[in-house]
C-alpha positions as CSV (number, residue, x, y, z in Angstrom):
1,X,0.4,-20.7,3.4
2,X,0.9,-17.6,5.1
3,X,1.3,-14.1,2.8
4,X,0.5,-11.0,1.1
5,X,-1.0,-10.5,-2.1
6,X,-1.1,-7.1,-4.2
7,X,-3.2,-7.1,-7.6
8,X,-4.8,-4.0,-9.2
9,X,-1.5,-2.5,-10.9
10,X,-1.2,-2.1,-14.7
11,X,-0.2,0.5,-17.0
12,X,-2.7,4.2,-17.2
13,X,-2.3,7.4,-18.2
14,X,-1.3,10.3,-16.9
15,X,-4.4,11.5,-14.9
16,X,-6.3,7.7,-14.4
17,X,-7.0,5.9,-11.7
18,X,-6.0,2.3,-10.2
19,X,-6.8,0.6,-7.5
20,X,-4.4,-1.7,-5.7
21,X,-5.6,-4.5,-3.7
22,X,-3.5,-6.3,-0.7
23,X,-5.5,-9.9,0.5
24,X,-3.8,-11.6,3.2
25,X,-4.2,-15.6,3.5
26,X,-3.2,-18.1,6.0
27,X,-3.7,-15.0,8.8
28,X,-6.2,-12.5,9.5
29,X,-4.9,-8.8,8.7
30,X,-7.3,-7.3,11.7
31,X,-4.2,-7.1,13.8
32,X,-2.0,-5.6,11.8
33,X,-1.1,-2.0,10.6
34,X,-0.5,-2.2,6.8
35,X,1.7,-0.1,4.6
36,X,1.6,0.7,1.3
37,X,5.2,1.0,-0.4
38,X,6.6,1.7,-3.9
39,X,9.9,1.4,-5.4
40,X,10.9,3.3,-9.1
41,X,13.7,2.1,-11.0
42,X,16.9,3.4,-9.4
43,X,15.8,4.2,-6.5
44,X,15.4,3.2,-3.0
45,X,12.1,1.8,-1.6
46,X,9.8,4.8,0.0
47,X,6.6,4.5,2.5
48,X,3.6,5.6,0.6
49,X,0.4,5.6,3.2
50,X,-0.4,2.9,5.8
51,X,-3.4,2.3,8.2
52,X,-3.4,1.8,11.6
53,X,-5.7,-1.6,13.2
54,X,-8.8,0.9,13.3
55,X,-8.9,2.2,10.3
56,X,-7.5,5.4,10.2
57,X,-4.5,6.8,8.6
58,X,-1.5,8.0,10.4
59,X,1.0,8.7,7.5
60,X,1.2,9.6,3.7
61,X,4.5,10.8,2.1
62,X,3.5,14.5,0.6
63,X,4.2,13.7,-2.8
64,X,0.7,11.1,-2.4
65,X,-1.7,13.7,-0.3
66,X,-4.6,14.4,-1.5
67,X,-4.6,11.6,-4.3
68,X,-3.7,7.9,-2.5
69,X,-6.9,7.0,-0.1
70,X,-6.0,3.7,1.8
71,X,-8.8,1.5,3.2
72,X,-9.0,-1.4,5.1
73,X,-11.7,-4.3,5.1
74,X,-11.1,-6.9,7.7
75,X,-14.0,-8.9,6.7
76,X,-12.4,-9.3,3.3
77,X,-9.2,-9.7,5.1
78,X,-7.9,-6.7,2.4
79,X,-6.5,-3.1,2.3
80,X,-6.8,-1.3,-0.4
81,X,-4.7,1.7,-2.1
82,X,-7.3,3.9,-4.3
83,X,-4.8,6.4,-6.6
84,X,-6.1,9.1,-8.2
85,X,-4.6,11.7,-10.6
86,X,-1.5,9.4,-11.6
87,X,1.7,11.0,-12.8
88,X,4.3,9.4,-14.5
89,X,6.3,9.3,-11.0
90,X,4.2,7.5,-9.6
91,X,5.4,4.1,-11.9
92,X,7.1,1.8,-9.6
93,X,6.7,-1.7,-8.2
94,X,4.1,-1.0,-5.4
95,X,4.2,-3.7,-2.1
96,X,2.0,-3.6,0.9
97,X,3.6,-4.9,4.4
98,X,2.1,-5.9,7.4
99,X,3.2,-4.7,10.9
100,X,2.1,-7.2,14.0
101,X,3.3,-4.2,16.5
102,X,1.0,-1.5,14.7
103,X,-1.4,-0.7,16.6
104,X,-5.3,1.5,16.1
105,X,-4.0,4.4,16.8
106,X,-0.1,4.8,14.9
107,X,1.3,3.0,12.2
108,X,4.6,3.6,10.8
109,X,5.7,4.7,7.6
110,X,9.2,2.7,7.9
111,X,9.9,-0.3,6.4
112,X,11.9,-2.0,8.7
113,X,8.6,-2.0,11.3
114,X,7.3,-4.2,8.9
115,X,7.5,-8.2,8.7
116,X,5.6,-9.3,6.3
117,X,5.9,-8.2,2.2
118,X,4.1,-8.9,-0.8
119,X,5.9,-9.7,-3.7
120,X,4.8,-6.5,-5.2
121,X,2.5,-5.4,-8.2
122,X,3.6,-3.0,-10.8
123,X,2.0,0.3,-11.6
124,X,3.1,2.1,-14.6
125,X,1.9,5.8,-15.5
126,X,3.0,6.7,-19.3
127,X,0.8,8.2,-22.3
């Protein structure tokens, strides 16, 4: 069966840490940029980070900088999304998405270059 797991979200407070995993399964995630996105109640979906094939980040929306890390491991077949310094809007449902046409040295922070979703793991920030 061929798809995207997320795990790792939960509820923290203001200030924690989480770290979200995305394991692919029934393909191999080395040939694919991956995205990270989140969606709050209310509002419309929005690109969060994503990594290109070599392992290098191309994109991060400015409200994440200097707090989301993303990292890939091909040998696990996963890509993680290390968030630090939570805020309360950072609660969402978060989803990663892989992109076949991605490639090591872009990767896009739009959803619609991606083909393939998770079903999404929630991540609540509250005290």
């Amino acid at each position: 069966q061929v798809q995207l797991v997320e795990s790792g979200g939960g509820l923290v407070q203001p200030g924690g840490s989480l770290r979200l995993s995305c394991t692919a399964s029934g393909f191999t995630l080395d040939y694919y940029a991956i995205g990270w996105f989140r969606q709050a109640p209310g509002k419309e979906r929005e690109g969060v980070t994503c990594v290109t094939t070599s392992g290098d980040s191309t994109y991060s929306a400015d409200t994440v900088k200097g707090r989301f890390t993303i990292a890939r491991d091909n040998a696990a077949n996963t890509v993680y999304l290390q968030m630090n310094s939570l805020k309360p809007e950072d609660t969402g449902v978060y989803y990663c998405a892989a992109d076949p046409t991605g490639g090591d040295s872009f990767c896009s922070s739009s959803d619609y270059s991606y083909s393939r979703w998770g079903q999404g793991t929630q991540v609540t920030v509250s005290s």
